[in-house]
C-alpha positions as CSV (number, residue, x, y, z in Angstrom):
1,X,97.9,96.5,27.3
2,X,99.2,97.8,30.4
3,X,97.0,97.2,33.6
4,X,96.9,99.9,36.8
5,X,96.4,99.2,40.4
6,X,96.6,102.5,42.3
7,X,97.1,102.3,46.1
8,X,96.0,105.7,47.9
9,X,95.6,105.8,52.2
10,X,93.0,107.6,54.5
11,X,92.8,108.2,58.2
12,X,96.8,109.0,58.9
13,X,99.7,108.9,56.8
14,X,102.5,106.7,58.3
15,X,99.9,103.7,57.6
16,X,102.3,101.6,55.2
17,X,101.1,102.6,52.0
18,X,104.7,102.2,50.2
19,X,105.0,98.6,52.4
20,X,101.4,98.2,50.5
21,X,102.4,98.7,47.1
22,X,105.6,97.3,46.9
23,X,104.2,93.7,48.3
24,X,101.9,93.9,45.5
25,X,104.4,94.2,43.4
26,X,106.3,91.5,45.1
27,X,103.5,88.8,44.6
28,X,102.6,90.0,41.0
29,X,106.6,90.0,40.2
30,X,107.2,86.6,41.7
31,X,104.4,85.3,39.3
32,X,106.3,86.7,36.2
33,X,105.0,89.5,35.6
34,X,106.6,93.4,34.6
35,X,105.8,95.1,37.7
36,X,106.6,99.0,37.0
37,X,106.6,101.3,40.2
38,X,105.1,105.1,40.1
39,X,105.5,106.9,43.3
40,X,103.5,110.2,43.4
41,X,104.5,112.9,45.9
42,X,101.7,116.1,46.2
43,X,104.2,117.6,47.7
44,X,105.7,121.4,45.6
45,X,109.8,120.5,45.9
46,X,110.8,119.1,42.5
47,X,112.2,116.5,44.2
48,X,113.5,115.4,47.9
49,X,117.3,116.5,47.4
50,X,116.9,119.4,49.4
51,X,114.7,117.9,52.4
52,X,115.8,117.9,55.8
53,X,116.1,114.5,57.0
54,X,114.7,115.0,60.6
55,X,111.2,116.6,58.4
56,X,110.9,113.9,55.4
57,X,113.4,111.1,56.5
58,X,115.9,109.5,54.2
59,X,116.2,110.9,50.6
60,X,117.1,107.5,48.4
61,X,119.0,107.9,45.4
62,X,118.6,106.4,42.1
63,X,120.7,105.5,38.9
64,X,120.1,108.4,37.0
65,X,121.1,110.7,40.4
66,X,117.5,111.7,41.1
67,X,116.9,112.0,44.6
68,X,113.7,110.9,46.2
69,X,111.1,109.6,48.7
70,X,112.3,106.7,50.6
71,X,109.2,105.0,49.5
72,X,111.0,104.1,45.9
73,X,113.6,102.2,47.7
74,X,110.9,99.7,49.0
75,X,110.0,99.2,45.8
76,X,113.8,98.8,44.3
77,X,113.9,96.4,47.5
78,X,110.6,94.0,46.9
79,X,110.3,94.3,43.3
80,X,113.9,93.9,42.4
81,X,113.7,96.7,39.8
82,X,115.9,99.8,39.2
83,X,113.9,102.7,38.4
84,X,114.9,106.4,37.6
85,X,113.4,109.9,38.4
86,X,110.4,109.7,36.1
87,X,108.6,107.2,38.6
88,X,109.0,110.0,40.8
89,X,106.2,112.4,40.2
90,X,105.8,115.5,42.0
91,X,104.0,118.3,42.1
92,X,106.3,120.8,41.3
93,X,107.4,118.5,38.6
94,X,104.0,119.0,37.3
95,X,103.5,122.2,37.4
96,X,106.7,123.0,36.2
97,X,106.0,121.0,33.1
98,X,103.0,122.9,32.5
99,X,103.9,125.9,32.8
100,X,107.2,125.4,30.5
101,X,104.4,123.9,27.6
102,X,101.9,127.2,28.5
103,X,105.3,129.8,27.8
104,X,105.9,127.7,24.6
105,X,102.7,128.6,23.6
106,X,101.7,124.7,23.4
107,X,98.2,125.1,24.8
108,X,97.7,127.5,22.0
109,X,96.6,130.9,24.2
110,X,93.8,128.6,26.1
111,X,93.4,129.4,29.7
112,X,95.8,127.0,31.8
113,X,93.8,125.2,34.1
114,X,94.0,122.1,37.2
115,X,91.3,120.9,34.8
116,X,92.1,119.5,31.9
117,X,95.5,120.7,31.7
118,X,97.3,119.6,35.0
119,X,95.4,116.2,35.3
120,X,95.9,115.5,31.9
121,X,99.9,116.4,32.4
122,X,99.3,113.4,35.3
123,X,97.7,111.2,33.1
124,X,99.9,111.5,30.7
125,X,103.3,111.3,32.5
126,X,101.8,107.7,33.9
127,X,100.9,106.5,31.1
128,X,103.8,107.2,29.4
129,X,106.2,105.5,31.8
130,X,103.8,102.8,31.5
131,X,104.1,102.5,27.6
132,X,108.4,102.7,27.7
133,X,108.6,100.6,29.9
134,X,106.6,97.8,28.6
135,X,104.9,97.5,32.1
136,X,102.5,94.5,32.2
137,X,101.3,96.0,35.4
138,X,102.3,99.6,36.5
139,X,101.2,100.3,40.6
140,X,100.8,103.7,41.3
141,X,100.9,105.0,44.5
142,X,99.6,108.3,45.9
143,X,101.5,110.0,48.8
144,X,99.5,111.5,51.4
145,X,96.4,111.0,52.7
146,X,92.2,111.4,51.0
147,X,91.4,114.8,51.6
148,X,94.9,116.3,51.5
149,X,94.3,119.4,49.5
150,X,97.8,118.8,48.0
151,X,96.6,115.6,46.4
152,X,93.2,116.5,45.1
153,X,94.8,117.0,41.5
154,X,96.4,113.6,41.2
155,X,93.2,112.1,43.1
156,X,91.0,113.5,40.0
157,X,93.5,112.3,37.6
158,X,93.3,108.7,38.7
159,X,89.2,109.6,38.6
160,X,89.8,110.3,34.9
161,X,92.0,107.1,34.3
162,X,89.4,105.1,35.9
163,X,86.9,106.1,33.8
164,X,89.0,105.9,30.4
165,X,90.5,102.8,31.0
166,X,88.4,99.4,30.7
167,X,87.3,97.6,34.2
168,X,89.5,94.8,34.0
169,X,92.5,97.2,33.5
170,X,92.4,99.1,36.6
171,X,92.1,98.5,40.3
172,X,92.3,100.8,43.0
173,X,93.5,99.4,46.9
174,X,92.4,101.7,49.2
175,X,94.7,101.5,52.8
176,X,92.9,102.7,56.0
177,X,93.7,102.1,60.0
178,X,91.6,99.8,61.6
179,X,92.3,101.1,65.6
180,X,91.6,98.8,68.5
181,X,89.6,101.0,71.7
182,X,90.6,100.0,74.9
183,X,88.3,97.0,75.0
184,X,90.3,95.2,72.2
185,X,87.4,95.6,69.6
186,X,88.6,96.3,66.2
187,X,87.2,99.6,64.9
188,X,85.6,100.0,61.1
189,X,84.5,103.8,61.7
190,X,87.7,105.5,60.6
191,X,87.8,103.5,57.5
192,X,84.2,104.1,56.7
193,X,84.8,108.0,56.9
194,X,87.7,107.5,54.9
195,X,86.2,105.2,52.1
196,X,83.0,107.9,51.7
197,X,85.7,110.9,51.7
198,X,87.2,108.9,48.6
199,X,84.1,108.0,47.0
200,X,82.7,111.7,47.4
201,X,85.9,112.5,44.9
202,X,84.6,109.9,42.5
203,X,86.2,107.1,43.0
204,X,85.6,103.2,44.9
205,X,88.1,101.3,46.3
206,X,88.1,97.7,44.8
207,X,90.2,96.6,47.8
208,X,90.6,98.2,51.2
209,X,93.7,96.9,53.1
210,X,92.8,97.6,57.0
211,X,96.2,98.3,58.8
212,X,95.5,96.4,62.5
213,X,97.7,95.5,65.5
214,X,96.0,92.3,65.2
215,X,94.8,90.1,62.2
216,X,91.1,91.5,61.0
217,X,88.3,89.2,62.2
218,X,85.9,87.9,59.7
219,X,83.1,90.1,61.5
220,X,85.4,92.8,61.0
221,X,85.7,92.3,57.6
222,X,82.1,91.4,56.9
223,X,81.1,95.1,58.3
224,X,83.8,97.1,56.4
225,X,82.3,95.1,53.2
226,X,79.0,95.8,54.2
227,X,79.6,99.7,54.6
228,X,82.1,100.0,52.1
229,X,80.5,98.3,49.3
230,X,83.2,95.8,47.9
231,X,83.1,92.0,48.3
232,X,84.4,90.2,51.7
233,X,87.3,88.8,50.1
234,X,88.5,92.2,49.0
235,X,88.9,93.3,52.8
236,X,92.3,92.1,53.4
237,X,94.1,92.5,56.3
238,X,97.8,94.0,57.1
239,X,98.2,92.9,60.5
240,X,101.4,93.9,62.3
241,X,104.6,92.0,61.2
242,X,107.9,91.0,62.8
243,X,109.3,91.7,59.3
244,X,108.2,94.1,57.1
245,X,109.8,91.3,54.2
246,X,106.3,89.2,55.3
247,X,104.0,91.6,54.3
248,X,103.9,89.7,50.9
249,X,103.5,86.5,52.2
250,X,100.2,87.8,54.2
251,X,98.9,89.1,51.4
252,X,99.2,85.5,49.8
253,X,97.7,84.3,52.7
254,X,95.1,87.1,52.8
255,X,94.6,85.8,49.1
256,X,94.9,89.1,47.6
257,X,96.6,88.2,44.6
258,X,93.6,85.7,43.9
259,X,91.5,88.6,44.2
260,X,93.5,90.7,42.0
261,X,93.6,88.2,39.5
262,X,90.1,87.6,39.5
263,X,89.5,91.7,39.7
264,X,92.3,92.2,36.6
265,X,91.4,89.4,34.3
266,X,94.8,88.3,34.6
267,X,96.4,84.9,33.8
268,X,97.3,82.5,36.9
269,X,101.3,81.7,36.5
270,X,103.4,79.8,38.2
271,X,105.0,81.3,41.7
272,X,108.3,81.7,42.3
273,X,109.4,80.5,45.6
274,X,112.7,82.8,46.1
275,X,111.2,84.9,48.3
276,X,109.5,82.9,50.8
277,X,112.7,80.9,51.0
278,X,114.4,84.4,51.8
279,X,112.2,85.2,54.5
280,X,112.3,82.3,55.9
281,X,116.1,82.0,56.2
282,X,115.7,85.5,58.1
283,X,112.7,84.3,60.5
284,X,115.0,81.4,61.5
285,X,118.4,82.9,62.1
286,X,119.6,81.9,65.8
287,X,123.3,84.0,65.9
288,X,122.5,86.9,66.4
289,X,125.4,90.9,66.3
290,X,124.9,94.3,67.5
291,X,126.0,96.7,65.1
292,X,126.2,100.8,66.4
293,X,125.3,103.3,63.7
294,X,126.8,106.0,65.1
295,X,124.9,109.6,63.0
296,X,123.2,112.4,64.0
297,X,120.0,111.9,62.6
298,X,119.2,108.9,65.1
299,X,115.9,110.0,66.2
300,X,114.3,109.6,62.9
301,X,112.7,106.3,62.3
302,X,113.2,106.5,58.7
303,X,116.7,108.3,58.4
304,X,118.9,105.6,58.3
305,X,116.2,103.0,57.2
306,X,118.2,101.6,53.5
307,X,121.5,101.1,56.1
308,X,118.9,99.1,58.4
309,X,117.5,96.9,55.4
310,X,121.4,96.9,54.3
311,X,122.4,95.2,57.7
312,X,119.7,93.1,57.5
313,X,120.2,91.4,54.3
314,X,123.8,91.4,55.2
315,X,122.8,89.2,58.2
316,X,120.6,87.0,56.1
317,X,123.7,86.2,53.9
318,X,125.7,85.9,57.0
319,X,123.4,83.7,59.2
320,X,122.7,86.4,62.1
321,X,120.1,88.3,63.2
322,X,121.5,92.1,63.3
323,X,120.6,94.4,66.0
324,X,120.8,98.2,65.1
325,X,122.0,100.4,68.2
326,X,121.5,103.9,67.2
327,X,124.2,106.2,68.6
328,X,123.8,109.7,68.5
329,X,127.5,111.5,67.4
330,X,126.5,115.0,68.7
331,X,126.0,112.4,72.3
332,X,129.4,111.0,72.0
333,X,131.5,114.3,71.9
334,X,130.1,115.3,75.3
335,X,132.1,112.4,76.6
336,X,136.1,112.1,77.8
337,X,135.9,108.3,77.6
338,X,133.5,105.8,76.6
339,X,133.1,101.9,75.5
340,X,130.9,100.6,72.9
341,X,130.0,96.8,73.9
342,X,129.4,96.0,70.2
343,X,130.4,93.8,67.4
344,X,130.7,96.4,64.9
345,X,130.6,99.8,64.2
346,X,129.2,102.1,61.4
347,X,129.3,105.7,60.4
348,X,126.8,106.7,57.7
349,X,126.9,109.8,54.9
350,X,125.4,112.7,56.3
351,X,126.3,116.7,55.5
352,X,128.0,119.1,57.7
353,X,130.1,119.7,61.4
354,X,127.1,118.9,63.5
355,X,128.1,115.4,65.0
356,X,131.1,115.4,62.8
357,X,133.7,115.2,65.8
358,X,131.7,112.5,67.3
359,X,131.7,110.5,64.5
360,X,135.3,110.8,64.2
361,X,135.9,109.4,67.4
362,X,133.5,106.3,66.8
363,X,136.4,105.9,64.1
364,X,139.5,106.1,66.4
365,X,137.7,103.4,68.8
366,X,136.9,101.4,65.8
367,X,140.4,101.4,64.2
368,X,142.3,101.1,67.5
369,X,140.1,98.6,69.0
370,X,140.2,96.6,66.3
371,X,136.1,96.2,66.3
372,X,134.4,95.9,61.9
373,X,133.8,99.2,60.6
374,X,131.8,100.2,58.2
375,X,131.9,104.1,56.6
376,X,129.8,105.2,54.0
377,X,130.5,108.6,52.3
378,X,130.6,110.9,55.0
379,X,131.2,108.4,57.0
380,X,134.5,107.7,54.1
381,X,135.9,111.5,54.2
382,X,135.8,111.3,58.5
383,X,137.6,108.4,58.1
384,X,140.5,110.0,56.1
385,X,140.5,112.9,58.6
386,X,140.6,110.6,61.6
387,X,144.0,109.0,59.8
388,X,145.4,112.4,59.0
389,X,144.9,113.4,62.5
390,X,145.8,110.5,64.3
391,X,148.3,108.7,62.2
392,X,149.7,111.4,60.3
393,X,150.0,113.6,62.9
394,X,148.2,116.3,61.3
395,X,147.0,118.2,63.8
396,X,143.3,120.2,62.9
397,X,143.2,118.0,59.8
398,X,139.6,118.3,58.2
399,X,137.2,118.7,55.2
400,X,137.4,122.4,53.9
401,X,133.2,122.1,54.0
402,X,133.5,121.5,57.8
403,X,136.3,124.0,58.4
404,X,138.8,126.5,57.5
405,X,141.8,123.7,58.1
406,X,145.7,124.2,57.5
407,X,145.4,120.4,56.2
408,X,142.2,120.1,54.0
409,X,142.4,116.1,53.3
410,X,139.0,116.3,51.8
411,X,138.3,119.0,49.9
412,X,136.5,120.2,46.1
413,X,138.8,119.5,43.2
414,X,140.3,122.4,41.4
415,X,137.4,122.5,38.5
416,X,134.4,121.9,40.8
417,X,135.6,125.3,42.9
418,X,135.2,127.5,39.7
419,X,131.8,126.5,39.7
420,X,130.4,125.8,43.2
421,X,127.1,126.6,44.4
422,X,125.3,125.1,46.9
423,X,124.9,121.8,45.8
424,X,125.9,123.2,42.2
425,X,129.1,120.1,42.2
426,X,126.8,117.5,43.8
427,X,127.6,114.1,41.9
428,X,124.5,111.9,42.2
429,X,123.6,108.0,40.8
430,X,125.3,105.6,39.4
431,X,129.2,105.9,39.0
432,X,131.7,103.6,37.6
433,X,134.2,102.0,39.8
434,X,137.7,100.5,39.6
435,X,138.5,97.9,42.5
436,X,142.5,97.0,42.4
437,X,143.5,93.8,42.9
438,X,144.4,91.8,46.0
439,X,142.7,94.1,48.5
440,X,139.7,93.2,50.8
441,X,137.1,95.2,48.4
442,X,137.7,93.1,45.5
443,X,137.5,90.2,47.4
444,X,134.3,90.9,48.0
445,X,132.7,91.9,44.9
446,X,134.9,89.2,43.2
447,X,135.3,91.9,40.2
448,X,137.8,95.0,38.9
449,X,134.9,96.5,37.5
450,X,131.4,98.2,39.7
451,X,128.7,100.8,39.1
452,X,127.5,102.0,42.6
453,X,125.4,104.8,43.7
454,X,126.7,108.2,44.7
455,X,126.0,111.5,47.0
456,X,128.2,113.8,47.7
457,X,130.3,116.7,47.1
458,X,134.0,116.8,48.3
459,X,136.6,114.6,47.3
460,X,139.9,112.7,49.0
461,X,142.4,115.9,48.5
462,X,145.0,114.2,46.0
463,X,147.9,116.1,47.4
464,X,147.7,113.7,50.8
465,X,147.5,110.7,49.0
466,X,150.9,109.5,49.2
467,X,151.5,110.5,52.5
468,X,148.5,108.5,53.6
469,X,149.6,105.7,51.3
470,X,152.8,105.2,52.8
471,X,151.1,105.3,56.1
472,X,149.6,102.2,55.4
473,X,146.2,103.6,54.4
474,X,145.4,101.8,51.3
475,X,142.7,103.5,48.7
476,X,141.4,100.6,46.8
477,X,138.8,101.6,44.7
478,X,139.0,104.7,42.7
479,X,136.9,106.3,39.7
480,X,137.4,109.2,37.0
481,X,140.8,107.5,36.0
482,X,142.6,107.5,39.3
483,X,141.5,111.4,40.0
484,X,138.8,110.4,42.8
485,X,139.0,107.9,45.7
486,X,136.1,105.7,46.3
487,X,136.9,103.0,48.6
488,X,139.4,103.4,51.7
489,X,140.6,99.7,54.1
490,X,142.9,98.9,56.9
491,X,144.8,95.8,55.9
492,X,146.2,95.5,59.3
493,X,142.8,95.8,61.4
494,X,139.9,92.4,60.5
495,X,137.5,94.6,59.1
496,X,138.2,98.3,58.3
497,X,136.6,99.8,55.1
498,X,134.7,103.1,53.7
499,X,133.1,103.7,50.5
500,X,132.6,107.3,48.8
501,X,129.5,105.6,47.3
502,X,126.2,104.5,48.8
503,X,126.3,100.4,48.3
504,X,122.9,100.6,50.2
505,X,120.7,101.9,48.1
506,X,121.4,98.4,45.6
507,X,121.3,96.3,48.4
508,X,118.8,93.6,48.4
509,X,117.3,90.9,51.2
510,X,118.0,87.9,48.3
511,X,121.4,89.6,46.7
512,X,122.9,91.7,49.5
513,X,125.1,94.8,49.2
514,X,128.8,93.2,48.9
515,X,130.1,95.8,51.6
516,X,127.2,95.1,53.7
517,X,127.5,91.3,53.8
518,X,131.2,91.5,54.2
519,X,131.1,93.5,57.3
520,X,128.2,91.7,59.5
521,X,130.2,88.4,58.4
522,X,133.0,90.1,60.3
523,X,130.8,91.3,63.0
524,X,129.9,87.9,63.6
525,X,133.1,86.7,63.6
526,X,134.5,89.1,66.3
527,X,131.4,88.3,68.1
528,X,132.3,84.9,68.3
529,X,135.8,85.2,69.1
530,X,135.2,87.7,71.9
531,X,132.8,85.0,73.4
532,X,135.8,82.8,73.2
């Protein structure tokens, strides 16, 4: 019998929901059980493909090629699981289902309502993830905030689950901002409002989780208990963190999972320890590198935020601290001459010219300085122009998407330009990979044979290949029987490689992105050699 714990938020968004959920799922995984992630979005896009970064953030990409909320990869992150589009549900995903059952004629010429039809689509489509994947415990969490009209559907859903499922078999965690006024006193009125707004839809939080600068006093807690109507013990708080990796162990401390438990009827197991040890590994690193990510999308928080957690656990393995410069590309072209005082250098995937010739430049100072680089799918194809141009001699060498160049390195392959549309040749998820021998890539992974996460469009144009070859570029890594280039290195420089794929979005703080660890271990190592 599968058990529900559905987080929702009130008073802002931005409040850590997704952080929420997946440290549940953290403390309930590490204590053996099947933890199964639901992220539900109100919003109407099927999906987050076709978001605008600087709007939504970074779109995450899973196995199966569906692209999504960031919030999933939190949960891929904590929980250690790989999930696929269905624990993704959206709106328009919704509706679209319905409306495709009411044109089949599957509701039987009934009128097609939000009420019973669409909630019970909701119902259904958790449930049923629930029941395939044998979930001992599926967390749901509910984008937006209580009172979002976009939401109310999925907020009467859960209404409907709560009352159809037994007591011990559902909990919901309700997580509000407790605000400090300019005295320092911690303020319960925002979280009151938001706790009535949710129980005038019909449901009562059986935990509220006050977001604080500062750990919630015990006074605090005793009033939000007293207003809200739920036990002292099931005010927890979610004080500020240095890492967002401790959010588990507050909880723990917070004695959440006691409570949840206690709330669930669950059986007490035996913790596993991995993850405290992993966090504190990363609370006691002394070395510390600066790593530039040099993109266009650097003033958004959350654009880059999987390469962030990538560098991170890369530095766990590696025994630094990493520090993240952001560098904005569209910044760098306004300049003749510059110096990056860094220890490495990275150029992330990204879509079209904007910031593209800045970028490439990041490259040339990377490759002729001899400083770690890192590129990652776009960050791959500028790479292969920077060579053509700068090593080949190809002068105005580019990607045909960028421009109408004499020498399109990186172009579509003959089949997908019968058929391209917008997006129409996009290859998304999981892809097999072939590493050869003896190279720098293999080393890493320590296998011939990898499945890594792909998006993207144009491909390494195979009539170059040679000539790059013999230049002493080396492609490494290749998939579709040798047709498509995947990985790209420098034998001659320490640390020079790109990947076509994404290894960030598999990347995890206890089992770190091969790619990722490799290159802040050389990071390190240049630092300490340049500080003699």
């Amino acid at each position: 019998m599968t058990k529900y714990i559905v987080v929702t938020g009130g008073v802002m968004s931005g409040l850590g929901k997704g952080i929420t959920a997946a440290s549940i799922g953290r403390i309930l995984t590490d204590m053996g059980y099947n933890v199964v992630p639901i992220k539900v979005d109100p919003y109407l896009n099927i999906d987050a493909g076709t978001m605008n970064p600087f709007q939504h953030g970074e779109v995450f990409v899973l196995k199966d090629g569906t692209e999504v909320d960031l919030d999933l990869g939190h949960y891929e992150r904590f929980i250690g699981v790989e999930v696929t589009g269905d624990h993704n549900v959206t709106t328009g995903k919704i509706y679209m289902s319905v409306l495709e059952k009411e044109r089949k004629g599957d509701y039987l010429g009934s009128t097609v309502q939000i009420i019973p039809h669409i909630t019970d689509e909701i119902k259904n489509w958790i449930r049923s993830v629930a029941e395939r994947t044998k979930a001992d415990i599926c967390l749901v969490e509910i984008g937006g905030t209580v009172g979002d009209i976009e939401g109310m559907s999925f907020l009467e859903a859960i209404r409907q689950m709560h009352n159809e499922e037994r007591d011990e078999d559902f909990a919901l965690v309700h997580v509000t901002l407790i605000p400090l006024d300019s005295g320092g006193e911690q303020k319960t009125k925002p979280t009151q409002h938001s706790v009535k707004e949710l129980r005038s839809l019909g449901l009562h939080p059986d935990v509220i989780v006050g977001r604080c600068e500062e750990r919630l006093l015990l006074s605090t807690k005793k009033k939000i208990a007293l207003f809200c109507d739920v036990p002292v013990e099931a005010v927890i708080s979610a004080h500020d963190a240095e890492e967002i990796y401790e959010v588990p162990l507050i909880f723990k401390e917070e004695k959440l999972h006691e409570y949840l438990i206690k709330k669930l009827n669950l059986e007490k197991r035996e913790e596993n320890r991995t993850w405290e040890e992993m966090v504190l590994k990363l609370k006691n690193l002394s070395k510390e590198v600066t790593i530039a990510v040099v993109g266009k999308y650097v003033h958004v928080k959350d654009a880059y935020i999987s390469i962030r957690e990538a560098l991170k656990h890369g530095g766990i393995s590696a025994g630094c601290r990493v520090n993240m410069v952001l560098i904005d590309s569209e910044e760098l072209e306004r300049f003749e001459d510059f110096q990056f005082d860094v220890d490495g250098i990275l150029v992330p995937g990204g879509f079209g010219h904007r910031g593209s010739e800045g970028k490439i430049l990041a490259i040339t100072y990377a490759r002729e300085n001899n400083i770690p680089f890192l590129g990652i799918c776009f960050g791959f194809q500028l790479a292969v122009v920077e060579f053509a141009r700068n090593q080949l001699g190809l002068e105005g060498a580019n990607s045909s998407e960028l421009s109408d160049t004499p020498y399109p390195v990186i172009d579509l392959l003959p089949e997908q330009k019968e058929i391209d549309r917008l997006g129409g040749t996009m290859r998304l998820g999981d892809i097999e990979v072939t590493l050869k021998p003896d190279t720098m890539i293999y080393s890493l992974y320590g296998r011939d044979k990898i499945f890594e996460r792909h998006r993207h469009r144009y491909e390494v144009n195979p009539e170059y290949i040679p000539d790059f070859e013999k230049a002493g570029l080396v492609f490494s890594g290749y998939s579709d029987s040798g047709r498509r280039m995947e990985v790209l290195e420098l034998p001659e420089n320490s640390f020079f490689i790109a990947t076509q794929f994404h290894p960030e979005f598999k990347s995890r703080p206890y089992a770190p992105s091969p790619p990722f660890a490799g290159f802040v271990k050389a990071a390190l190592e240049h630092s300490e050699k340049m500080k003699g």
